[in-house]
C-alpha positions in Angstrom: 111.4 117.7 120.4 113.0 118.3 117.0 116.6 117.8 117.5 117.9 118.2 114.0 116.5 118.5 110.4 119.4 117.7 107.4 117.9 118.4 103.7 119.3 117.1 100.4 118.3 118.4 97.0 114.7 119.6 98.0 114.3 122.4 95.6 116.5 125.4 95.8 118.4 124.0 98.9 121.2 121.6 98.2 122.8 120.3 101.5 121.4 121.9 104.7 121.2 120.9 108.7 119.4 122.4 111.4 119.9 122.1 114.6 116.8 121.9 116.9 117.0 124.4 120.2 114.8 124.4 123.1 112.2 127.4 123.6 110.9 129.9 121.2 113.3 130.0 117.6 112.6 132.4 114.9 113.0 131.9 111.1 113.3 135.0 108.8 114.6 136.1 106.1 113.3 138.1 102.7 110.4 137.4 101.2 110.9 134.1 98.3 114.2 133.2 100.0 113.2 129.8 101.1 111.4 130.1 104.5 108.2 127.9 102.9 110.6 125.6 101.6 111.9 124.7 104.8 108.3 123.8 106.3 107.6 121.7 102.9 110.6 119.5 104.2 110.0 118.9 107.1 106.3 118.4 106.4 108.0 115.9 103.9 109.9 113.9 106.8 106.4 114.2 108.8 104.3 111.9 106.0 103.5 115.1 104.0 102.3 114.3 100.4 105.3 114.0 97.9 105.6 116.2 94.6 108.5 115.4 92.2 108.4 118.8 91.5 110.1 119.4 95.6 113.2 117.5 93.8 115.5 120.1 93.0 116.8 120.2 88.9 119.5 118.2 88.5 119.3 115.6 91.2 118.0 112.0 91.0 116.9 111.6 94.8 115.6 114.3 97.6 115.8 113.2 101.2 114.6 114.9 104.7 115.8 113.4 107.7 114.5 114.8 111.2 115.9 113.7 114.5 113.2 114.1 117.7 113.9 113.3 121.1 111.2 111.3 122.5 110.2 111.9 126.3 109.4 108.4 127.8 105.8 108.5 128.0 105.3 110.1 124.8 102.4 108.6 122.4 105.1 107.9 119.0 106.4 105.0 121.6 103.1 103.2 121.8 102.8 103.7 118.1 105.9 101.7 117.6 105.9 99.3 119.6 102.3 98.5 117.9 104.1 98.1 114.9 107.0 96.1 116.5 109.9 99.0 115.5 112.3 98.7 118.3 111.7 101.8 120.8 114.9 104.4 121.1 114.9 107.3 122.8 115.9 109.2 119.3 113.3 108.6 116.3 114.9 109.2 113.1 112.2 110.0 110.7 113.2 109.7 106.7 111.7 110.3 103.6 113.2 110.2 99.7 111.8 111.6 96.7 112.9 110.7 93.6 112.2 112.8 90.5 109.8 110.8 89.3 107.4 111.2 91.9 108.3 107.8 93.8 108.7 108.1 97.8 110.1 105.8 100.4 109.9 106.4 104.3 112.0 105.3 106.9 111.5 105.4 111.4 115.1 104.4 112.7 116.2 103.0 109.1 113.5 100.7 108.7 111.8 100.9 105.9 107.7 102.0 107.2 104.8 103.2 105.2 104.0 106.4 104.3 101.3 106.7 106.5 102.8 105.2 109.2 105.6 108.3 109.1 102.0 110.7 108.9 100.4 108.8 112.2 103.7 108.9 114.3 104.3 112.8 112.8 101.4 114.1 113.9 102.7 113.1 117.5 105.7 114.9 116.8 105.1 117.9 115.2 102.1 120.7 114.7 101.7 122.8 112.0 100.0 126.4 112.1 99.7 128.3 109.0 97.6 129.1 105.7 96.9 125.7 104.7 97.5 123.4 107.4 94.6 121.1 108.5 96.3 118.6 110.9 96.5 119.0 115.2 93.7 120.9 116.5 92.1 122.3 113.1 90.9 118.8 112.8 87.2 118.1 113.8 88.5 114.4 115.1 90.8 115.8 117.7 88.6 118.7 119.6 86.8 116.0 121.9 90.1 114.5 123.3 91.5 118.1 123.4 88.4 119.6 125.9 88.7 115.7 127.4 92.6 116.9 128.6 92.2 120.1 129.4 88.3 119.6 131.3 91.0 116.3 133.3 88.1 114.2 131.8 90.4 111.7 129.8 89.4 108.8 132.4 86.2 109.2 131.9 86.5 109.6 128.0 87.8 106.4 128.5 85.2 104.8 130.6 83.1 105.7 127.8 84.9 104.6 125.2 85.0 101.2 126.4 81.2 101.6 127.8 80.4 102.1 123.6 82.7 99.6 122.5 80.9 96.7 125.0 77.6 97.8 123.9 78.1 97.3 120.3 79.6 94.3 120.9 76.5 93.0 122.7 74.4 94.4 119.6 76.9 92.7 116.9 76.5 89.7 119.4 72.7 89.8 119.1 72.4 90.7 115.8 74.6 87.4 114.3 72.6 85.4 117.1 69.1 86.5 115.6 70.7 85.9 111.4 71.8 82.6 112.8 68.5 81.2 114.4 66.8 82.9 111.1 68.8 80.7 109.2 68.7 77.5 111.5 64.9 77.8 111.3 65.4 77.0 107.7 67.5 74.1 108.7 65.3 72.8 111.3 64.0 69.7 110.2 67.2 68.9 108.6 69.0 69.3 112.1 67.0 67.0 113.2 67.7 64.2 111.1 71.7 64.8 111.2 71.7 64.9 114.9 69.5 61.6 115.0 71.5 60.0 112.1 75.2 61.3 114.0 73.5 60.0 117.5 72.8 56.6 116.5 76.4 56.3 114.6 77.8 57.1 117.6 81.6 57.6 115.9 83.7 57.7 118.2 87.8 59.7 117.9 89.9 57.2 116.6 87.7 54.6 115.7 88.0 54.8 111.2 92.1 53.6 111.8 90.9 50.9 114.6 88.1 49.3 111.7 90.9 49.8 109.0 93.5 47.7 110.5 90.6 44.8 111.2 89.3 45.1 107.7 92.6 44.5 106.1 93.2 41.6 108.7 90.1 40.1 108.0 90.5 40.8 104.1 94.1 38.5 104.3 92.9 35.9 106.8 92.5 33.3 104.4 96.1 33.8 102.9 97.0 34.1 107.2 95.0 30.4 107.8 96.2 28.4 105.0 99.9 29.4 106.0 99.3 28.2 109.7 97.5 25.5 108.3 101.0 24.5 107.0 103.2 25.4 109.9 100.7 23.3 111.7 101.1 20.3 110.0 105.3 21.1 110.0 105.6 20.9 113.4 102.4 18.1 114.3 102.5 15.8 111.8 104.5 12.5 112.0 107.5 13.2 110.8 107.4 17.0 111.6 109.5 18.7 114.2 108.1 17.9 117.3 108.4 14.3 116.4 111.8 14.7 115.0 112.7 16.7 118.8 111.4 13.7 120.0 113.5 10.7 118.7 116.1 13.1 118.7 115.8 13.2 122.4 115.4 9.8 122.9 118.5 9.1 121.0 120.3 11.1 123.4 119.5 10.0 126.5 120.9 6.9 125.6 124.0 8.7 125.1 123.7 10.2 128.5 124.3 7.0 129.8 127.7 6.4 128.8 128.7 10.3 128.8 128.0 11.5 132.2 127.9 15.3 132.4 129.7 16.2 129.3 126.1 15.9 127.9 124.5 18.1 130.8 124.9 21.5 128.8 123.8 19.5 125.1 120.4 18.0 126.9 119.3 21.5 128.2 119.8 23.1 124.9 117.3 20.5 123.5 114.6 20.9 126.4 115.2 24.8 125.7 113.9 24.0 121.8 111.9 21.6 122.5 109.8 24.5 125.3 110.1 26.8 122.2 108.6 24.2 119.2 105.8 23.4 122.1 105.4 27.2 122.6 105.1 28.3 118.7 102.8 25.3 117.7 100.6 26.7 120.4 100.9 30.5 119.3 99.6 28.8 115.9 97.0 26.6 116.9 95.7 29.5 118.6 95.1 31.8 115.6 93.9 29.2 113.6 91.3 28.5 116.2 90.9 31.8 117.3 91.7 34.9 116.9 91.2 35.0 113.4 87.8 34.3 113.4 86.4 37.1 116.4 85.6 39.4 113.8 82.8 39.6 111.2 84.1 41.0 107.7 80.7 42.0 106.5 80.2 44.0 110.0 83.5 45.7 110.0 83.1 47.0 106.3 79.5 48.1 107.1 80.4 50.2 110.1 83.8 51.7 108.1 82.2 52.9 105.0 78.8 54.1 107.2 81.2 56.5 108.6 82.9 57.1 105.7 79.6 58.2 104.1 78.4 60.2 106.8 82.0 62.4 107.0 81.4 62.6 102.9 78.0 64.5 104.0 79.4 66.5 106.1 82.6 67.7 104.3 84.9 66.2 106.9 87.4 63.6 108.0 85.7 60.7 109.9 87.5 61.8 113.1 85.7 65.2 112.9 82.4 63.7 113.2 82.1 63.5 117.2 82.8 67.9 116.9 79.9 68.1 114.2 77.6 66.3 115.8 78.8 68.8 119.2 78.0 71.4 116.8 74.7 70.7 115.2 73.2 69.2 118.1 74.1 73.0 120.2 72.6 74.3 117.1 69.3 72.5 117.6 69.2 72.9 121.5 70.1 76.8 120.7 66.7 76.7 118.7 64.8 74.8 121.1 65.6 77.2 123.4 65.9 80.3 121.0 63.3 82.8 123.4 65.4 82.2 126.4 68.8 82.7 124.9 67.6 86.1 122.9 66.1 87.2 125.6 69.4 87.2 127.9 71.0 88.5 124.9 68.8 91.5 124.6 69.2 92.0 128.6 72.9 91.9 127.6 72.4 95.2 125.2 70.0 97.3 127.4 72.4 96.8 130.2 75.5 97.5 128.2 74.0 100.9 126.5 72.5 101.8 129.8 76.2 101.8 131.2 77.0 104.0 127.8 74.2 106.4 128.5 75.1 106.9 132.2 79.0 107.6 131.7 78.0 109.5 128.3 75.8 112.0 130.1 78.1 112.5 132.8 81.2 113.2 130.1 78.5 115.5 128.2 77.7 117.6 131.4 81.0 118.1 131.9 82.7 119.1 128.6 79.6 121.4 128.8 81.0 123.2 132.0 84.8 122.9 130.3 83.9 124.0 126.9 82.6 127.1 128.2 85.4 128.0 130.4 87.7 127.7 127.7 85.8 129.5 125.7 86.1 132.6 127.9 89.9 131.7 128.3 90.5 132.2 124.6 88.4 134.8 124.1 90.5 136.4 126.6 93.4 136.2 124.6 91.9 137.5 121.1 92.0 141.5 121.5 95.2 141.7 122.2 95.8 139.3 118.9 94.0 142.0 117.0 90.9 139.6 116.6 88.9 141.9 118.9 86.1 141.2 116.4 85.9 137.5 116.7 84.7 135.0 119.2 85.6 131.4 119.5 83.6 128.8 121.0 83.9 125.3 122.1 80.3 123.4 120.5 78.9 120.6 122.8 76.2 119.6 120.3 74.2 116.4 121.3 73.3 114.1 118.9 69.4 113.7 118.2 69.6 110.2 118.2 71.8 106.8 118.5 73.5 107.4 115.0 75.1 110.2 116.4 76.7 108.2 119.5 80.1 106.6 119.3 83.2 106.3 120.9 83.3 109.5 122.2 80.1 109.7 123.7 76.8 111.3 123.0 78.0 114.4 121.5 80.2 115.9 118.7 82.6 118.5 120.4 83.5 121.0 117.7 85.5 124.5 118.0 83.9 127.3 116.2 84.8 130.8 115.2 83.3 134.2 114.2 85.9 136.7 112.9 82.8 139.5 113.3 79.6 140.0 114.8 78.3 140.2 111.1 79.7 136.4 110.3 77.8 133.5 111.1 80.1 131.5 113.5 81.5 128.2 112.5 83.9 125.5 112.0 87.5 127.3 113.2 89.4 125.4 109.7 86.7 126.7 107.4 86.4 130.5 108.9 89.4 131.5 109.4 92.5 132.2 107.3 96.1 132.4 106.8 97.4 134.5 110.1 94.3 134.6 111.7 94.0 131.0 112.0 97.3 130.9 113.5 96.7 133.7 116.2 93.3 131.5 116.9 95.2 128.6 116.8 98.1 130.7 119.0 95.6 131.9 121.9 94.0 128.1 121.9 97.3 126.3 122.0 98.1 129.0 125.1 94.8 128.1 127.3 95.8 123.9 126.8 99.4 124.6 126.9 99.5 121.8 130.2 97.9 119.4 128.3 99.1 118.2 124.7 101.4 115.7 124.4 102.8 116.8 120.7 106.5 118.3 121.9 106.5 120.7 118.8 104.7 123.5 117.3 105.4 125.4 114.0 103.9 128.7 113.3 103.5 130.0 109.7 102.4 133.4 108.8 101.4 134.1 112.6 101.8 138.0 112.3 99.8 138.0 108.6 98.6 141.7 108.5 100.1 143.0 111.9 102.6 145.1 113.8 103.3 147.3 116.5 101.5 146.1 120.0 99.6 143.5 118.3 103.2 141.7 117.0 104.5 142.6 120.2 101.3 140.3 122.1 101.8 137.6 119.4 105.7 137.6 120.3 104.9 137.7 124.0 102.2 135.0 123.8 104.5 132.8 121.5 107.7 133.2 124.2 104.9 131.5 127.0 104.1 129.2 124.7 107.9 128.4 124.5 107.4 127.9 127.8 106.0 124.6 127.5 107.0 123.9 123.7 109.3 123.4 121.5 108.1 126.4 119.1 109.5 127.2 115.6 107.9 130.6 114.3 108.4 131.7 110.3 108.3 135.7 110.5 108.2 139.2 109.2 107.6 140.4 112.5 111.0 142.3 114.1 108.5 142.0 117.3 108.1 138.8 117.0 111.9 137.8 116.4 113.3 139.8 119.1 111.4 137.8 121.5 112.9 134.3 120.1 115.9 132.7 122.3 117.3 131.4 118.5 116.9 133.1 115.5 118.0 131.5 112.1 118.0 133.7 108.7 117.0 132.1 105.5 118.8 133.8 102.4 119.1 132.8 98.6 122.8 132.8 97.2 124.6 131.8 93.6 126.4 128.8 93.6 128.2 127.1 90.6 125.6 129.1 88.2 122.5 128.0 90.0 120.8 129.7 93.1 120.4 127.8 96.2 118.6 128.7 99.8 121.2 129.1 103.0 120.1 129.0 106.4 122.3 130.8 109.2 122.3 131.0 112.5 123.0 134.2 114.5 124.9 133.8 117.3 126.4 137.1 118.0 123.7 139.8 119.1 125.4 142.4 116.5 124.4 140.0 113.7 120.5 139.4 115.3 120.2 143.4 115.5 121.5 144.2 112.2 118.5 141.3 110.8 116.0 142.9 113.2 116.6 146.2 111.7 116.4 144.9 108.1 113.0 144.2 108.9 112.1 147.3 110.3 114.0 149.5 107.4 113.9 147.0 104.4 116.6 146.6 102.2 118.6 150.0 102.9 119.4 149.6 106.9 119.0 152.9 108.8 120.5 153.8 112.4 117.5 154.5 113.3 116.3 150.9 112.7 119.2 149.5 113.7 118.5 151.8 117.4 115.2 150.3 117.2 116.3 146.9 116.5 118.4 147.2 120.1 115.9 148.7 121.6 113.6 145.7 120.9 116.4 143.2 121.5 117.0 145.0 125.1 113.6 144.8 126.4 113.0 141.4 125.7 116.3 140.5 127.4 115.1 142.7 130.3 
């Protein structure tokens, strides 16, 4: 629910803050004191469109904030979670206007888009009156509305998802059938790719492996003619095997005459010598060896082949085993094109089969629902003063599959007659000003159990009535309050004896410019004495004010 709503420079008001109350609150006041000017605000905080003309004179910036309370399963947490906003039990909703027209929005001080604020609003808050098109006057919202009430929202559900899989299978099909159109084209040059990839054979890996050979093999010359020469160091006559080996004989002639002190000198010398004999054999062995297992001419040709082929394909060498993966399923997918369309199209009839079942068991029932509703608002109208008017809930099914979406086979649409001379139709385009709220009143009364928005605003509800009629409107909006959090702008003293909080909107002069007040009324001398200005007008009589306890008693009875 609303919890608060603080206003800065939004066109006659300068600095106000309301607080929220629970049950039904009235808002009244003379007429041009600001009562319309509230709503704009809080429509502003709600992702209303922003004029810079709502930026009162003087002031560079306008701001609405509105405080809700959110109930833990309510839809506004879903919503921001979605948009990763951290959840809070109190959503802080905030717009600016500066005076040139520029807007900003805010949920829990981070900065959010405009429509964003709208989505998450229209959770929050709904709006009766004149020209309000949001909640239940829009088209879009009457199926889920008959859905709730009808306790059908599973199946709406089922249905959803029913639609949702079965266009998938279509979108499935039809990119299946475009691609084997277009492979067709491709056919004989599939072909020859996968035969060329098939007999290349490249393998992950294998372009660094024939690099690294084909820059051995490139300096193995350079490589042979150096071992060539370490060769001859250490073999030739006077290289350093021989040279170890007089050296050795030398000393074990010394050994002779020295006894152990030359132990530790003779083992160092067979350790080198082991060594010498070791690295002339390392060498010998490349020069005889390795350095000749690979062909140049072979390694080059099998490098730059797949070098080519990766060229062809737009690719890197080691992304030539996944292409050929890819256009050889290609090729099998067209060798085999019949059998995979046809489990495809089995795929569809199945799907929208499913669809069709769950659709014409949602359409039967919303049939049965929309009618009893029907009757239950209808119910409610007399006593409105729309005694004249019917409203209906229209289960029209669609003549064919263009028709069918999401929320089944059928549009679900509320329509209105305001007489039996008036063609019935769409309730938004009918009706007007109050009696689009009373409609909207007796409607939001029959599905009171099931909405989920916390908050309802009624503007203009008592347009062009008083006496019993106010007095029905009043009683229906107190059950309402039931339920709701229910804001009610009025003329009605009917209607604003039966509200448990009752705020009066007036114009004063301040500092030579006139700004809008709201007050609340605490005290039941101060409620009677506004109730009677309503019945009397400006001069207050005590026979209003007699009638203004009178009214006040029997509601608190």
């Amino acid at each position: 629910m609303l919890a608060s709503l603080a206003i800065s420079n939004i066109v006659l008001i300068d600095h106000l803050t309301l607080d929220g109350e629970t049950g039904l609150a009235a808002l009244t006041g003379e007429t041009g004191a600001g009562k319309s000017i509230l709503l704009d605000a809080l429509g502003l905080s709600l992702g209303a469109r922003a004029e810079a003309g709502m930026v009162r004179h003087g002031a560079e910036q306008a701001s609405v904030t509105a405080c809700f309370d959110l109930p833990p399963k309510h839809p506004a947490r879903l919503l921001l979670k979605e948009k990763d906003l951290p959840p809070s039990d109190t959503l802080i909703m905030r717009r600016t206007l500066g005076k040139d027209g520029r807007s900003k929005a805010f949920i829990n001080d981070a900065p959010v888009s405009v429509q964003l604020l709208k989505e998450i609003g229209m959770t929050l808050v709904e709006v009766h009156g004149q020209f309000e098109t949001q909640g239940l006057l829009d088209p879009q919202t009457h199926s889920a509305a008959l859905d709730a009430y009808a306790g059908l929202t599973k199946d709406a559900a089922q249905t959803r998802l029913a639609w949702e899989n079965w266009r998938a299978a279509r979108e499935k099909l039809e990119a299946a059938q475009a691609g084997l159109e277009s492979m067709r084209l491709q056919e004989e040059y599939l072909k020859h790719a996968v035969a060329e990839l098939e007999k290349l054979s490249p393998q992950p890996g294998e372009e660094e492996t024939l690099a690294k050979k084909r820059h051995f093999l490139l300096h193995a010359e350079k490589m042979r003619g150096g071992l060539d020469q370490a060769a001859d160091i250490l073999e030739n006559d006077d290289g350093i095997q021989s040279l170890l080996g007089r050296l050795h004989a030398t000393l074990d002639r010394a050994v002779a005459n020295a006894g152990e002190r030359m132990t530790p000198l003779m083992e160092t010398l067979a350790r080198a010598e082991s060594e010498i004999s070791e690295l002339s054999y390392q060498v010998e062995k490349l020069r005889n060896g390795d350095a000749g297992e690979d062909n140049l001419a072979e390694i080059e040709d099998r490098y730059f082949s797949l070098r080519e082929c990766a060229k062809k394909h737009r690719c890197t060498v080691d992304q030539l085993p996944g292409v050929h993966e890819d256009l050889a399923q290609k090729l099998r997918l067209l060798t085999h094109q019949d059998d995979t369309l046809d489990e495809m199209r089995k795929n569809v009839d199945a799907a929208k089969e499913k669809f069709l079942a769950l659709g014409e068991k949602l359409s039967a029932a919303r049939v049965k629902s929309a009618q009893k509703i029907s009757k239950a608002v209808n119910a409610e109208l007399p006593s409105l003063k729309l005694d004249k008017a019917t409203f209906s809930v229209a289960v029209a099914r669609a003549s064919d599959e263009s028709g069918w979406g999401p929320n089944g086979l059928d549009k679900v649409q509320f329509v209105v007659s305001t007489n039996p001379q008036t063609p019935a139709g769409p309730i938004h385009k009918i009706a007007s000003g109050g009696e689009l709220s009373r409609f909207m009143l007796a409607l939001k009364l029959i599905l009171a159990e099931t909405s989920a928005i916390p908050t309802l605003v009624f503007d203009e509800v008592d347009s062009g009535i008083g006496g019993a009629t106010a007095d029905a409107v009043g009683e229906r909006l107190a059950r309402l309050a039931e339920k709701y959090q229910v804001l009610v702008v009025t003329h009605s003293p009917q209607v604003a004896a039966r509200a448990s909080h009752h705020w009066i909107v007036s114009k004063t002069a301040q500092k030579g410019t006139v700004i809008t007040k709201i007050t609340p009324l605490k005290a039941l001398e101060e409620r009677q004495e506004e109730i009677a200005r309503m019945i009397s007008g400006a001069k207050v009589t005590s026979e209003a004010r007699a009638a203004a306890a009178k009214l006040l008693e029997n509601n608190a009875a």
